[in-house]
Backbone as XML, in Angstrom:
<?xml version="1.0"?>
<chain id="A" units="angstrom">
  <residue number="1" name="UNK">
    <atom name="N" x="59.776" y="127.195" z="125.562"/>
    <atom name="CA" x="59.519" y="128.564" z="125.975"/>
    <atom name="C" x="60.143" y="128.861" z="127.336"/>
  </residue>
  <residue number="2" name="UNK">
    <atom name="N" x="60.255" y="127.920" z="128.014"/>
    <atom name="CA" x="61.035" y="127.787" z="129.342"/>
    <atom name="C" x="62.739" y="128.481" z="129.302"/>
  </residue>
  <residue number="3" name="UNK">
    <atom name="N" x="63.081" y="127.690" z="128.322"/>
    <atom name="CA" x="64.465" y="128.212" z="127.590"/>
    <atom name="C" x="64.620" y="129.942" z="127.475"/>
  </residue>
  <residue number="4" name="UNK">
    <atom name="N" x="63.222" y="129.961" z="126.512"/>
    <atom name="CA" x="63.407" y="131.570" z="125.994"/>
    <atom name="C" x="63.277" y="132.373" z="127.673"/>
  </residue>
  <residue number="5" name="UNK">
    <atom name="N" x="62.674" y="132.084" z="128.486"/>
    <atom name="CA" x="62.144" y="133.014" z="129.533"/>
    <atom name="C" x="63.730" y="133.194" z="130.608"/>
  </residue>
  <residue number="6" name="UNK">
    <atom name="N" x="64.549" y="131.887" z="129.634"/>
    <atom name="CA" x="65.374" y="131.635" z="130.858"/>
    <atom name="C" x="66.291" y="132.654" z="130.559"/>
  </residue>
  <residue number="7" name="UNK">
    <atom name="N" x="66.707" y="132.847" z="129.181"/>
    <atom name="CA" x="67.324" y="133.683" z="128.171"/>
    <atom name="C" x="67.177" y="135.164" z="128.454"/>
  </residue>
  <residue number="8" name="UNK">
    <atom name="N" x="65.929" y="135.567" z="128.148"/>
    <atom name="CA" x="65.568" y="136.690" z="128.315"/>
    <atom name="C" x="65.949" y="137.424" z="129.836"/>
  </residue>
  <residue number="9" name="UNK">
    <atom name="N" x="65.692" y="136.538" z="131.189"/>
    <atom name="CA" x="66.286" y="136.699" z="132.455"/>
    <atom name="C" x="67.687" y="137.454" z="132.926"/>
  </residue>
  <residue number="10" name="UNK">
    <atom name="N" x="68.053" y="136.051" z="131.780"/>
    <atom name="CA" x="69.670" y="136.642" z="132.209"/>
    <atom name="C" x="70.289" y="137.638" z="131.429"/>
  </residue>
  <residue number="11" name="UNK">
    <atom name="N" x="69.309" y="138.430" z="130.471"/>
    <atom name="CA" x="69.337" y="139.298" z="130.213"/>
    <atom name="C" x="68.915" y="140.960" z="130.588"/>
  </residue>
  <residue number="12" name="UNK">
    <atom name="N" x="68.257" y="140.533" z="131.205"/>
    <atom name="CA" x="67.429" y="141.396" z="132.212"/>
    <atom name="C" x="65.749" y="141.871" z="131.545"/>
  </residue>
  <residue number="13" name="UNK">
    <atom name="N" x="66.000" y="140.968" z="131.078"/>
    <atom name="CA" x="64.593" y="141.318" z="130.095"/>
    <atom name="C" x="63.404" y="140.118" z="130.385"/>
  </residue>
  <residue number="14" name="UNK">
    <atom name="N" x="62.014" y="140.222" z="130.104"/>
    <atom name="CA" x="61.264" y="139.180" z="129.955"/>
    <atom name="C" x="60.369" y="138.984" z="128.807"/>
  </residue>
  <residue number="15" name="UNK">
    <atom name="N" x="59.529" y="138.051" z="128.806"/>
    <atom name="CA" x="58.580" y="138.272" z="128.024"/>
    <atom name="C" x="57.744" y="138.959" z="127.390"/>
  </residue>
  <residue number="16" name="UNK">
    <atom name="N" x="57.596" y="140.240" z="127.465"/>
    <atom name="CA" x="56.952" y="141.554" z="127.428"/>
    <atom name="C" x="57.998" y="142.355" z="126.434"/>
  </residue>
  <residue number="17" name="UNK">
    <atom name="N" x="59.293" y="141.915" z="126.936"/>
    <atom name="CA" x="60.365" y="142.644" z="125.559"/>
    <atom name="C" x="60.570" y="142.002" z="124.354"/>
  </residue>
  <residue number="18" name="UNK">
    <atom name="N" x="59.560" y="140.758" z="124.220"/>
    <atom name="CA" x="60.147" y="140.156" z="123.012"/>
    <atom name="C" x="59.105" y="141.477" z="121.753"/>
  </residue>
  <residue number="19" name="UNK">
    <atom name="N" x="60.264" y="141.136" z="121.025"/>
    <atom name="CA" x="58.875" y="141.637" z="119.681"/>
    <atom name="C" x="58.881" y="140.996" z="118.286"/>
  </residue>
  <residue number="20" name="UNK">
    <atom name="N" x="59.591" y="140.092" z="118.175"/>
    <atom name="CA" x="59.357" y="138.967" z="117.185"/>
    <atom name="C" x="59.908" y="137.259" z="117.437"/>
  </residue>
  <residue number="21" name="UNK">
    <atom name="N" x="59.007" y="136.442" z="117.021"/>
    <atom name="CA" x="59.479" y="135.226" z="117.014"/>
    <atom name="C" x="59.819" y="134.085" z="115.899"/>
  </residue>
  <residue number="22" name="UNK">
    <atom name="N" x="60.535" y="133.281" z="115.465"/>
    <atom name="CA" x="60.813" y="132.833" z="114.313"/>
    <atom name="C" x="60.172" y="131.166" z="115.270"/>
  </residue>
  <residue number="23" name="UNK">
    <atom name="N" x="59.265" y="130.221" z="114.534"/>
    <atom name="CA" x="59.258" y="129.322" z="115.002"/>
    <atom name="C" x="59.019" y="127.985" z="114.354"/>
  </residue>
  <residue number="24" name="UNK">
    <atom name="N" x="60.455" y="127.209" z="114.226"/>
    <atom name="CA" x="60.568" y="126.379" z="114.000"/>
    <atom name="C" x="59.998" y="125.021" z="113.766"/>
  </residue>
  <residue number="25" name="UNK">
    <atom name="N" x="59.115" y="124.028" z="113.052"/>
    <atom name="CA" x="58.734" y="122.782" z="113.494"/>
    <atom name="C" x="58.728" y="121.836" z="112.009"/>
  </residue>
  <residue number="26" name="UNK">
    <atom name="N" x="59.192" y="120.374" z="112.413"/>
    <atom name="CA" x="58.958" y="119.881" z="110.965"/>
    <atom name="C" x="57.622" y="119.011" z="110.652"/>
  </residue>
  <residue number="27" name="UNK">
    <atom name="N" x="56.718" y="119.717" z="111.513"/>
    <atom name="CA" x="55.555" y="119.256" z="111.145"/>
    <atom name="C" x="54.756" y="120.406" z="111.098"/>
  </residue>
  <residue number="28" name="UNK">
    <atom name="N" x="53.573" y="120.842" z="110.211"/>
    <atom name="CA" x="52.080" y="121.497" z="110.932"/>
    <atom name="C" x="51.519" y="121.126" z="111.893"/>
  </residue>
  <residue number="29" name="UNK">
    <atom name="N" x="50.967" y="119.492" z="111.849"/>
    <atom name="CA" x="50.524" y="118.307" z="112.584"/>
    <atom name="C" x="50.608" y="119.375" z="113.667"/>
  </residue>
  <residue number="30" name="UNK">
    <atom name="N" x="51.594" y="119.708" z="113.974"/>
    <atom name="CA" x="51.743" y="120.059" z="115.408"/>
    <atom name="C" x="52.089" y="121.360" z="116.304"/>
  </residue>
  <residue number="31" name="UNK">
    <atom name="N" x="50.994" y="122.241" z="114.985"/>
    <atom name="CA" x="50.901" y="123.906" z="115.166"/>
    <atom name="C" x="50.079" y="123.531" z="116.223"/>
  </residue>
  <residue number="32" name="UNK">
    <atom name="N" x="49.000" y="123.001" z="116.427"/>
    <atom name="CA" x="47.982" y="123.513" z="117.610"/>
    <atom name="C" x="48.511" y="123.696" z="119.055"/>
  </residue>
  <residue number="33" name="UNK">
    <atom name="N" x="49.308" y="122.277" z="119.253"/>
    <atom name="CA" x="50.274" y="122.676" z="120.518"/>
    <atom name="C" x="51.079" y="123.495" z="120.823"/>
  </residue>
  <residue number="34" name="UNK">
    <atom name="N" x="51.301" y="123.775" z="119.575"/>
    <atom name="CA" x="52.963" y="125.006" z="119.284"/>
    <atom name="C" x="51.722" y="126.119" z="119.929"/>
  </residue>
  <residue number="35" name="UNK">
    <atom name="N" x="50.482" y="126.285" z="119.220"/>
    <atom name="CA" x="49.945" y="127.512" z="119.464"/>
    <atom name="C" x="49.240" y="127.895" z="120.502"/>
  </residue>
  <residue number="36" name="UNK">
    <atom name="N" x="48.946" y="126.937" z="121.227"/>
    <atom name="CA" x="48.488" y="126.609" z="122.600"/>
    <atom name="C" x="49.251" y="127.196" z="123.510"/>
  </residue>
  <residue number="37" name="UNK">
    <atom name="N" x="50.498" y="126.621" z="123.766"/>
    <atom name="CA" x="51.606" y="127.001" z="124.102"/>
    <atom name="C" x="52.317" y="128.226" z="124.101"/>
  </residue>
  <residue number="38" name="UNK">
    <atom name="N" x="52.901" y="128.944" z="122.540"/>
    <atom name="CA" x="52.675" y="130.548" z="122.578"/>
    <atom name="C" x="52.121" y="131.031" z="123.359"/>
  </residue>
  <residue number="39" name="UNK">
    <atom name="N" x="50.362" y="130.825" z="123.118"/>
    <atom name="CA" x="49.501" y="131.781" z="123.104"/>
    <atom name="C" x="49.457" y="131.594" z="125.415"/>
  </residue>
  <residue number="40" name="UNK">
    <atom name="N" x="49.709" y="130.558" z="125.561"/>
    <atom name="CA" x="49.638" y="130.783" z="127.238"/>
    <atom name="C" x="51.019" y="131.173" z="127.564"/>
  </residue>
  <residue number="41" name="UNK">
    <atom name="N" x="52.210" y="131.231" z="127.303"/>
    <atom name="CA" x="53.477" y="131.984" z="127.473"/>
    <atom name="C" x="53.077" y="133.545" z="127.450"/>
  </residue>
  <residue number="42" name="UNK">
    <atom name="N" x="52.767" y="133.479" z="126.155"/>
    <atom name="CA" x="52.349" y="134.895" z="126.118"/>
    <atom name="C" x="51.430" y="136.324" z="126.676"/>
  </residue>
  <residue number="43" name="UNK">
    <atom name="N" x="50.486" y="135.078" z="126.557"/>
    <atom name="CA" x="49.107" y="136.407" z="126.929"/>
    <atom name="C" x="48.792" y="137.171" z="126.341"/>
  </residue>
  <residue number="44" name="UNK">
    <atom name="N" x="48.489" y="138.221" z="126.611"/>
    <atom name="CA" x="48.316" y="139.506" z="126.198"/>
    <atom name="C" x="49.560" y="140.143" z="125.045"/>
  </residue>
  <residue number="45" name="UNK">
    <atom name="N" x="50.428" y="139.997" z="125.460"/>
    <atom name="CA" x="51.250" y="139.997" z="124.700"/>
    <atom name="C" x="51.172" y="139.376" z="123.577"/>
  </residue>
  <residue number="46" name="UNK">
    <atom name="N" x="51.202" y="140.435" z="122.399"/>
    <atom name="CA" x="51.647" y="139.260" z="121.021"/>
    <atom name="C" x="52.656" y="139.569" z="120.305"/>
  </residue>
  <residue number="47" name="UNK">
    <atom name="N" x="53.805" y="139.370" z="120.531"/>
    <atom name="CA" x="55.012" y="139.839" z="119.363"/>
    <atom name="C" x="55.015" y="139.637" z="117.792"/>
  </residue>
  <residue number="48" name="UNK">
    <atom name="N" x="55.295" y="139.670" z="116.693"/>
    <atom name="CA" x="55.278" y="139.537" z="115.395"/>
    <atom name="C" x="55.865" y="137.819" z="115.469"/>
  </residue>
  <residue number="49" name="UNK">
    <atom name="N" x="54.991" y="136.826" z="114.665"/>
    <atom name="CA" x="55.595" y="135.728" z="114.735"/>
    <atom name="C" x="55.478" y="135.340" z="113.482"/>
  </residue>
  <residue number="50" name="UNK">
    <atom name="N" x="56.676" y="134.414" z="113.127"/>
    <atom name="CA" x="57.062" y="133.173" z="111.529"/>
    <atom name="C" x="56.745" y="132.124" z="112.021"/>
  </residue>
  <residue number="51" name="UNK">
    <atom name="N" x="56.305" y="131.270" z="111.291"/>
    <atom name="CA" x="56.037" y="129.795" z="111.342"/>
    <atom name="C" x="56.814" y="129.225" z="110.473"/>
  </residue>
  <residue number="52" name="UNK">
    <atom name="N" x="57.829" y="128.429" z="110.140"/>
    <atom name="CA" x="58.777" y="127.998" z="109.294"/>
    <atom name="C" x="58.734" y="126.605" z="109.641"/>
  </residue>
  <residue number="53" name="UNK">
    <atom name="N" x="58.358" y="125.784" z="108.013"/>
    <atom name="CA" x="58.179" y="124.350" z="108.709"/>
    <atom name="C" x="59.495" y="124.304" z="108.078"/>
  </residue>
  <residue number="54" name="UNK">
    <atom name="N" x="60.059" y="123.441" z="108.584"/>
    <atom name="CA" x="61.298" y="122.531" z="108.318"/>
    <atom name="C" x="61.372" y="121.041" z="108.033"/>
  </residue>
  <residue number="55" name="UNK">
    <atom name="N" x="62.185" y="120.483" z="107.831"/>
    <atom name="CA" x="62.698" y="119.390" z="107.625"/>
    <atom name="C" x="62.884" y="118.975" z="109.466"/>
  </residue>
  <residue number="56" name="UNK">
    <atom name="N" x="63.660" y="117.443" z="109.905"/>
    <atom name="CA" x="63.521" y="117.001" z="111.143"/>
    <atom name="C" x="65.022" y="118.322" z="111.664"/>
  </residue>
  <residue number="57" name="UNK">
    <atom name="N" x="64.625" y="118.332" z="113.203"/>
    <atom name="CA" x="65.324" y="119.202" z="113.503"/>
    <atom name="C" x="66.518" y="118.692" z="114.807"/>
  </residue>
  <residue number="58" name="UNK">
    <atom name="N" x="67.438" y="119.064" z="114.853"/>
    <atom name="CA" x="68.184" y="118.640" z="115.867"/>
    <atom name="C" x="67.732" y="117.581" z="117.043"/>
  </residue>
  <residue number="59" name="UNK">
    <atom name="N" x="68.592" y="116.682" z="117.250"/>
    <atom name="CA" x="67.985" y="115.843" z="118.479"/>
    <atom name="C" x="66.476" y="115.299" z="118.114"/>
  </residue>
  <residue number="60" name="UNK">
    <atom name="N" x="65.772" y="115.061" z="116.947"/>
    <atom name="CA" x="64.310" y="114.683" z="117.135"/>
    <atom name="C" x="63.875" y="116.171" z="117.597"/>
  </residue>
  <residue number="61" name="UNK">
    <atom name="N" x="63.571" y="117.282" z="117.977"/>
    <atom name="CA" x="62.866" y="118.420" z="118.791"/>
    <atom name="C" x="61.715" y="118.869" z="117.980"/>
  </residue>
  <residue number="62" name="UNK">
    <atom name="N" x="60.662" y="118.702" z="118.480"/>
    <atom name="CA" x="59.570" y="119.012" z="116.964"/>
    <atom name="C" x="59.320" y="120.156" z="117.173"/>
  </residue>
  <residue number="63" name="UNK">
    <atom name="N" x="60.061" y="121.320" z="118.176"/>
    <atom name="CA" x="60.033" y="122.833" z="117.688"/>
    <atom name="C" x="61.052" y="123.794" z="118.446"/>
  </residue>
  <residue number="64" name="UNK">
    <atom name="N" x="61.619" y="124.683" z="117.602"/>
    <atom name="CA" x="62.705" y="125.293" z="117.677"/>
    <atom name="C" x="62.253" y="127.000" z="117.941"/>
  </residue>
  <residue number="65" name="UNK">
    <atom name="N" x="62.720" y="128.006" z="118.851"/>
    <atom name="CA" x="62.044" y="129.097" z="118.953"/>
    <atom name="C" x="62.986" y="130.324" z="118.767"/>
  </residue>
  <residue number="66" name="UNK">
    <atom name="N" x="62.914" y="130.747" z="117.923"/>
    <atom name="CA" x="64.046" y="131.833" z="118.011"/>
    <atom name="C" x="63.303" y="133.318" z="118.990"/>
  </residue>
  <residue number="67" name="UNK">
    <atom name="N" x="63.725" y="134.129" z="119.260"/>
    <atom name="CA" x="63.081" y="135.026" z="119.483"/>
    <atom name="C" x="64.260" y="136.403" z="119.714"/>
  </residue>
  <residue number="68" name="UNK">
    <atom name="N" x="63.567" y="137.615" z="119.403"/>
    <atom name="CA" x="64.308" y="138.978" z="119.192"/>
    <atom name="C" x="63.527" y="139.784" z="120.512"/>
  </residue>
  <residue number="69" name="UNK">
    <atom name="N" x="64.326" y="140.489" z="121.260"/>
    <atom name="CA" x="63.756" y="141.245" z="122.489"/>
    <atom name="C" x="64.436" y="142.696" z="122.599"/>
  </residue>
  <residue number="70" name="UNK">
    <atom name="N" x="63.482" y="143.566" z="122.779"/>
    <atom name="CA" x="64.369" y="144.762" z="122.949"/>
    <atom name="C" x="64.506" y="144.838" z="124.749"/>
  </residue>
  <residue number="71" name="UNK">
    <atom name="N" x="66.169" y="145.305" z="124.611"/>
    <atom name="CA" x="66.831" y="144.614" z="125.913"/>
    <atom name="C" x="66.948" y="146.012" z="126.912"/>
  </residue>
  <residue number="72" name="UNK">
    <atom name="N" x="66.465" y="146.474" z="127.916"/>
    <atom name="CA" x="66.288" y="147.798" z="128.759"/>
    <atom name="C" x="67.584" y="148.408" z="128.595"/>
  </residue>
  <residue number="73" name="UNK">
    <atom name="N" x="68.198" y="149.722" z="128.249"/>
    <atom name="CA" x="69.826" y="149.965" z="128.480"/>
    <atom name="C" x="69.953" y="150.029" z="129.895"/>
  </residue>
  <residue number="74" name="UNK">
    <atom name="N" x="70.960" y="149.900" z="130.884"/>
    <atom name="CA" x="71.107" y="149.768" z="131.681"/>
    <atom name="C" x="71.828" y="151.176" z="132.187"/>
  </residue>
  <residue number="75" name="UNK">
    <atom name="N" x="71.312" y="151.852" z="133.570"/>
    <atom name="CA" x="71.828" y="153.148" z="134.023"/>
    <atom name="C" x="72.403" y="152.990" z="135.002"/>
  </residue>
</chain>
């Protein structure tokens, strides 16, 4: 989530612009942390989220985060 916040930055956007997340893991085993995690990134905030288990994922990574943000136009 560090990644996504870093993303969103250099976009000029943050956490508050996301509005959906796709999230990756090839286990359940290991929704609670996944959701732990979300849910303190987030806060108050809740964007529309997927849970998509997978097969093993790049590098060993037991979760992958996509995320969609609407990005401020710039004046």
């Amino acid at each position: 989530l560090s990644n996504v916040a870093a993303v969103l930055a250099a976009a000029g956007a943050d956490k508050n612009d996301v509005r959906m997340c796709r999230v990756y893991t090839p286990g359940v085993e290991n929704w609670d942390v996944i959701d732990e995690q979300y849910a303190l990134f987030f806060g108050a905030h809740k964007p529309a989220r997927v849970v998509v288990p997978t097969t093993a994922l790049h590098f060993g990574c037991l979760v992958e985060i996509e995320a969609v943000a609407k990005i401020k136009e710039k004046k």
